[in-house]
N, C-alpha and C positions, 0 to 999 in steps of 0.2 A: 504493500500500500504506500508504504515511505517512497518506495523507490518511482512508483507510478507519478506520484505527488511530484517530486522531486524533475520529474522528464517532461511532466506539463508543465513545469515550470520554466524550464531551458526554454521548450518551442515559445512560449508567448513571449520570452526574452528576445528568442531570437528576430519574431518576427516583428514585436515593435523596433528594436532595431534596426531590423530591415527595413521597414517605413516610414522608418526617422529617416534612413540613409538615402530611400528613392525620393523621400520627398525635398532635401536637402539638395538631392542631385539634379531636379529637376527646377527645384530656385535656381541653380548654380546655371543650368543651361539657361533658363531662361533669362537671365543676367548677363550671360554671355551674349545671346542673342540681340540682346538690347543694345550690348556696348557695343558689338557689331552694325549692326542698323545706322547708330548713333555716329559712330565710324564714318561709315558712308556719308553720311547727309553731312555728317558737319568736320569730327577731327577736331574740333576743339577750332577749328580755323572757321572753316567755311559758313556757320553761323546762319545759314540762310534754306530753306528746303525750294531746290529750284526745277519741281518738278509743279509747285504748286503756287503763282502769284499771287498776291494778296489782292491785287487789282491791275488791268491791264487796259489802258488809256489808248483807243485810237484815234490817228491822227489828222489832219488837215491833210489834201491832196498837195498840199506845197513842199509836205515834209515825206510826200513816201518814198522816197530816196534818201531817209535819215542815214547821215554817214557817223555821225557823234554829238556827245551831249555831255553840258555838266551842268553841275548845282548852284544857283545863281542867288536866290532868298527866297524866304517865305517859303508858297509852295510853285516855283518857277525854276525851269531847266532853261538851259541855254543850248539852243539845238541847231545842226549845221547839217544842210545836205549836200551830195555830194560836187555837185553840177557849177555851182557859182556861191561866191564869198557874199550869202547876204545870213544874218545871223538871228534865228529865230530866238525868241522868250517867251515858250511855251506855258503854262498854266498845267500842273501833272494831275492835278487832281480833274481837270475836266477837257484835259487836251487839246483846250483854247489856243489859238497863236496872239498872244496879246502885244508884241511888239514884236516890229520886224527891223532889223539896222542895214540899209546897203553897204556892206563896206569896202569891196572888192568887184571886181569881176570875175570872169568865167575861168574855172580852174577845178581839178581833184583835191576839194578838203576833205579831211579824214580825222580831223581834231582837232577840240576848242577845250579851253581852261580858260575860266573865270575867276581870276584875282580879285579881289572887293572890286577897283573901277576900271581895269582892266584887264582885257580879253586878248586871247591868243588865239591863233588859228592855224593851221599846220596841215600843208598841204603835203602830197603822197612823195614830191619831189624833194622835200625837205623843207621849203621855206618858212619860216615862220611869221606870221602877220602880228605885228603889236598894236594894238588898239588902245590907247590911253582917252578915259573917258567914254567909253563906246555908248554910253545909251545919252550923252551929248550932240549936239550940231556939230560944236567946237572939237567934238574926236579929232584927237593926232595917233594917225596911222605911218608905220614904217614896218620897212619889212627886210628880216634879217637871213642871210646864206647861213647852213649849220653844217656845211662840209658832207649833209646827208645830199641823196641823191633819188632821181627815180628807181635805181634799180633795187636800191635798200624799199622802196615799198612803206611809206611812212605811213601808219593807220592808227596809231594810238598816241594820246598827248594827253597828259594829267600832271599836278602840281604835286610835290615829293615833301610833306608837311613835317618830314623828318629834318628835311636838309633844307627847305624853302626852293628848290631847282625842280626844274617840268621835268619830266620824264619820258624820252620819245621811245615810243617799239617800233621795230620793224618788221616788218612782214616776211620779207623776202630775205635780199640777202645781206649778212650783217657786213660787211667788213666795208668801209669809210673807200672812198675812190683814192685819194693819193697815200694811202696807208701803206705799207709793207707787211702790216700785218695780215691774214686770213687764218678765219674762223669757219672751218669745216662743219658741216651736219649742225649748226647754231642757228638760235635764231637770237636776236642781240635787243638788249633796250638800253639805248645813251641818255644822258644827262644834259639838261643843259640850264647854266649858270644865269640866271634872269639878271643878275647884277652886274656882271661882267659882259652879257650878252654873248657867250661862244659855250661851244657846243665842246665838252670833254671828248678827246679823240681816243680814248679808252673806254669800251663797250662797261655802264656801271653794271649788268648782268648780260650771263650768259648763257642760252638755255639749252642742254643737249637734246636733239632730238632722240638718240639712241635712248635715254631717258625718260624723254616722253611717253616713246613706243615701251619701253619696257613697265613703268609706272601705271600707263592708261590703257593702252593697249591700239593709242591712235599711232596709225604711221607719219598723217604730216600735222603740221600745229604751223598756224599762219597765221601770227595773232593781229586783231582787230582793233581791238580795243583794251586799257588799260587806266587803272583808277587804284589808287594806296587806301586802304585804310586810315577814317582820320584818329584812329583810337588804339590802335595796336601797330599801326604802319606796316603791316605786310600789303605786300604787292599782287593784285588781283588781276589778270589776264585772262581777254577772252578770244577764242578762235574761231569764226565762222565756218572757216575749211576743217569739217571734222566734229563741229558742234561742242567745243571745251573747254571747260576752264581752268584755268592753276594758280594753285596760289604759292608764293613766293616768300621766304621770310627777309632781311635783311643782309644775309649773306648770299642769297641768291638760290638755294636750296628751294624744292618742290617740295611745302609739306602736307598738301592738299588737294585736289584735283575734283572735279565733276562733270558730265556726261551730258550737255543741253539737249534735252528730246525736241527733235525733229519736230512735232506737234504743238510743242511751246513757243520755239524759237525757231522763229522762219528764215533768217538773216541776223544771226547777232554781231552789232558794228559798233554800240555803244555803254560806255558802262562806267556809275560812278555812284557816291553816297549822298546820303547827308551827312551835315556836320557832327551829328551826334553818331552817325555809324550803324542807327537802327535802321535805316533804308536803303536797302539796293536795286538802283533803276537800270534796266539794261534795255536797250534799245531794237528796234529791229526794223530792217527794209522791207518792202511794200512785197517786192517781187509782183507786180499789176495788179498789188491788191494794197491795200492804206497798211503805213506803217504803223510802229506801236511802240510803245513804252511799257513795259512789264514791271510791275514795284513788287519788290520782298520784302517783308518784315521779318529782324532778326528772331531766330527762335528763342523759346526759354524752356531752359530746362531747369 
């Protein structure tokens, strides 16, 4: 009887144990799963779920060849298409064009930054347009050579709130025309000194593609568009060719990465925040149909 006693007593031992340990294990996987997931979407970096906008603004027929955009006040973008230098100040919240500036003529712009009273504008050749006063009559326009060129492909232009210098990406191919240097399988984003006005002849990053491909699983990354974080300063790049984005820390390193569905992002060309960091607008062309502004809200976890 003792010993019967004694044997029923092991099995219920045993098996609340056993159902501590499956139940235990199955918190454990589904935790795993989470930080997983968690992984994906964000990384502690990427902060944004960009399979799902919070709101997607479409555009005026004057902007469906939206080439780039940034954050101007209020709730107003400063938006630029492709075709000719005239500079929109879109309204995001209801995709109003409520001020339009001619500043330029006919040309590939690919990038504007908006400094409190002045505006930049960066066409695919390299040039860069200075705008002092831009939403003035009295605007003073000038316009600076940056050693970049058509074949570097210039498509991204954003202010570097770490170091106060723009940051130009290239597209195409990195290495400077009277350089000696070349940068194989790269794709490059230079610096350039708003105070000095010249363009560093030293790429400040430099991205492998062998990298890319092994990281993301994309063969090419041609980036478009490009915008820093104004709150942690990493470097946010977006690719059209391929649908991608990466983020960048301060040494140049990929520590982050996302996969723009096809269905969300018809043409991704533009991309930037608010000041506080909780909004990400990314941009996209018409392709014969109206463009769009796409806005994120940071997640929380």
């Amino acid at each position: 009887m003792n010993n019967k006693v004694i044997l029923i007593s092991i099995i219920i031992t045993v098996l609340v144990v056993s159902g501590i340990l499956l139940k235990t294990s199955n918190k454990t996987n589904k935790l795993g799963n989470n930080q997983s997931k968690k992984t994906i979407i964000e990384n502690g970096e990427m902060m944004f779920d960009l399979k799902n906008p919070n709101s997607k603004i479409k555009l005026s027929n004057k902007l469906q060849e939206i080439s780039a955009l940034s954050y101007h006040k209020d709730n107003q973008l400063a938006c630029l298409q492709d075709e000719k230098g005239d500079l929109f100040v879109t309204n995001y919240m209801t995709g109003d064009i409520e001020q339009k500036y001619s500043i330029t003529g006919n040309g590939d712009f690919e990038g504007i930054e908006i400094i409190e009273n002045v505006a930049y504008m960066l066409q695919s050749n390299g040039l860069l347009v200075k705008i002092v006063d831009f939403t003035e009559e009295s605007r003073v326009i000038t316009e600076h050579k940056t050693s970049l060129s058509a074949k570097n492909d210039c498509e991204g232009l954003c202010i570097d709130l770490k170091t106060k210098h723009l940051l130009i990406a290239c597209k195409n191919v990195p290495d400077l025309i009277k350089s000696s240097k070349s940068y194989k399988k790269m794709r490059a984003v230079y610096e350039y000194d708003i105070t000095k006005e010249k363009l560093n002849q030293t790429p400040k990053f430099l991205i492998s593609l062998d990298e890319i491909k092994k990281k993301t699983g994309e063969k090419k990354f041609m980036p478009s568009g490009i915008a820093v974080h104004p709150i942690n300063y990493n470097i946010y790049i977006i690719s059209s060719v391929g649908n991608l984005m990466i983020v960048l820390n301060r040494e140049g390193e990929i520590i982050d990465f996302a996969h723009l569905p096809a269905k969300v992002f018809r043409q991704p060309e533009g991309i930037c925040f608010s000041p506080d960091g909780k909004k990400l607008f990314i941009s996209n062309e018409g392709r014969n149909k109206k463009g769009n502004i796409l806005i994120f809200e940071q997640n929380s976890y």
